[in-house]
C-alpha positions in Angstrom: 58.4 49.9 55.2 57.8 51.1 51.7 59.9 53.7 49.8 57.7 56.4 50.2 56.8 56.4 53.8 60.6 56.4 54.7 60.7 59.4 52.2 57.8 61.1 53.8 59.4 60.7 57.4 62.4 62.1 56.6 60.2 65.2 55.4 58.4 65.4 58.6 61.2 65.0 60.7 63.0 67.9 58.5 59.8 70.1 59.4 59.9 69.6 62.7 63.7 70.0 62.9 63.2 73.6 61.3 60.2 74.1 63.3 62.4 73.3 66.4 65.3 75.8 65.0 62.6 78.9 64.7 61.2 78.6 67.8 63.5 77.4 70.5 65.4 80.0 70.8 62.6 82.0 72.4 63.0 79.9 75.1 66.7 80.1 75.3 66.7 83.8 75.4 67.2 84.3 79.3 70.8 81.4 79.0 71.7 83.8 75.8 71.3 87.0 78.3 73.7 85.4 80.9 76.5 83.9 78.5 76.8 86.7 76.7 75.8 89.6 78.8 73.3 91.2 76.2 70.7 93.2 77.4 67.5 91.3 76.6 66.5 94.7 74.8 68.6 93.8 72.3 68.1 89.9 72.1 65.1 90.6 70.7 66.6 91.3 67.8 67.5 87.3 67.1 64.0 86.7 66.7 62.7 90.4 64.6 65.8 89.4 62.4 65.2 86.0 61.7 61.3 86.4 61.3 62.0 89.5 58.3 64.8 87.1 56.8 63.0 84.0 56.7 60.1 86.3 55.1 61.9 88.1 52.8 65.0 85.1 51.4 62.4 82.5 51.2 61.0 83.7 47.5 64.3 84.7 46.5 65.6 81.5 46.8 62.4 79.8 45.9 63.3 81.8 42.3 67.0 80.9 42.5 66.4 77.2 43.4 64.1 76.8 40.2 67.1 77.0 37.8 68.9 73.9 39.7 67.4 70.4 40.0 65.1 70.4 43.2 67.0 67.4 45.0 70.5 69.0 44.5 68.9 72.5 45.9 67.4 70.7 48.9 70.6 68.9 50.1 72.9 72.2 49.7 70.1 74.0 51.7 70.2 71.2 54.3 73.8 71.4 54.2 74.0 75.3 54.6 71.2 75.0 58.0 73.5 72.4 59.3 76.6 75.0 58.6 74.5 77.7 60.4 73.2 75.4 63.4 76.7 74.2 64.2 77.8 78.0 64.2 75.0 78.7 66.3 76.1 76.1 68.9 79.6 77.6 68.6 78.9 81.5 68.9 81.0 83.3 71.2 79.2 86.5 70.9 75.9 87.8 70.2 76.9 89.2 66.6 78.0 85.6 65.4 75.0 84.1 67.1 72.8 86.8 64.9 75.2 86.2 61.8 74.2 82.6 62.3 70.8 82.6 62.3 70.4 85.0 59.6 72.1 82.1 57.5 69.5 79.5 59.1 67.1 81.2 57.9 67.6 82.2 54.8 67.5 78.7 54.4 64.7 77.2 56.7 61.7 78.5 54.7 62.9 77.2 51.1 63.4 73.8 52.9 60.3 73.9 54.6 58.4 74.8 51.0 60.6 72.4 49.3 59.4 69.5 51.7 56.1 70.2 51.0 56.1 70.4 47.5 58.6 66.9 47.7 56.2 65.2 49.8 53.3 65.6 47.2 55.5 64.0 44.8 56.8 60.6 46.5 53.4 60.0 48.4 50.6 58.0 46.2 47.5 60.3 45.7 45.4 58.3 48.0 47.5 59.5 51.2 49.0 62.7 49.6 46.5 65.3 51.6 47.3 63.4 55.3 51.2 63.1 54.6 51.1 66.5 54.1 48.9 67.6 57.1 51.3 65.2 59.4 54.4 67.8 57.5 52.4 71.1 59.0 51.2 69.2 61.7 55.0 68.5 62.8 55.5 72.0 62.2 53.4 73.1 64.8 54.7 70.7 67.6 57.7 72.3 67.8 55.8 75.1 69.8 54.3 72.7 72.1 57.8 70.4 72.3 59.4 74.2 73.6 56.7 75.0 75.5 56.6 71.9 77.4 60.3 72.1 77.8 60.3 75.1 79.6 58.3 74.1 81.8 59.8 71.0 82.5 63.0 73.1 83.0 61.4 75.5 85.8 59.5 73.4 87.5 61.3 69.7 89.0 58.6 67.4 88.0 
């Protein structure tokens, strides 16, 4: 396999993993309510919070990250989702699980526009516009991947 493809997997499967961390908590919402004991009023908030900081931290650090060198930016931020993943797993309460996911995504939407701008540099021009359609497309499965867990959860197939 040559150099770039295994570089271009590793950004699809980094999509996919961030596409995974956005949306799966949706689906985890009713386990949060019963571990914790937080009204689902107020679990909403995981999702309203991380949706306005992922909006609102991505162009910030998009400006910040401009300063450093662009692989030495993308591996801290991978480092720093990993921090705030592992956190999430560990969370005791509801105010560390929100602390948590604030710091995943203040990071997830730099990483996301960093693999796509990466990817159009380390694919040949000749397969440039699919590699990065298979990045968004990977994106997108993580709705269908929680969907389709859900169901398989409910319902003993």
């Amino acid at each position: 396999m040559s150099k770039y493809r295994i570089q271009a997997l590793t950004f699809i499967l980094t999509t996919f993993m961030l596409g995974c961390n956005e949306y799966m908590v949706v689906g985890v919402l009713s386990d949060i309510h019963h571990d914790f004991g937080t009204p689902f009023s107020l679990l909403g908030i995981l999702v309203t919070v991380f949706a306005l900081t992922y909006a609102i931290a991505t162009p910030i650090v998009a400006i910040i990250a401009t300063h450093f060198k662009r692989h030495h930016v993308y591996f801290c931020l991978l480092a720093l989702f990993l921090i705030g993943n592992t956190w999430s797993a560990l969370s005791t309460n509801f105010i560390s699980l929100l602390l948590s996911r604030i710091l995943t995504a203040m990071t997830a939407g730099a990483i996301c526009s960093m693999s796509l701008i990466m990817v159009s540099f380390v694919v040949p021009l000749a397969k440039r516009a699919k590699t990065i359609a298979w990045v968004f497309c990977r994106l997108q499965h993580c709705f269908f991947v929680r969907c389709a867990s859900r169901y398989l959860y409910f319902h003993d197939i």
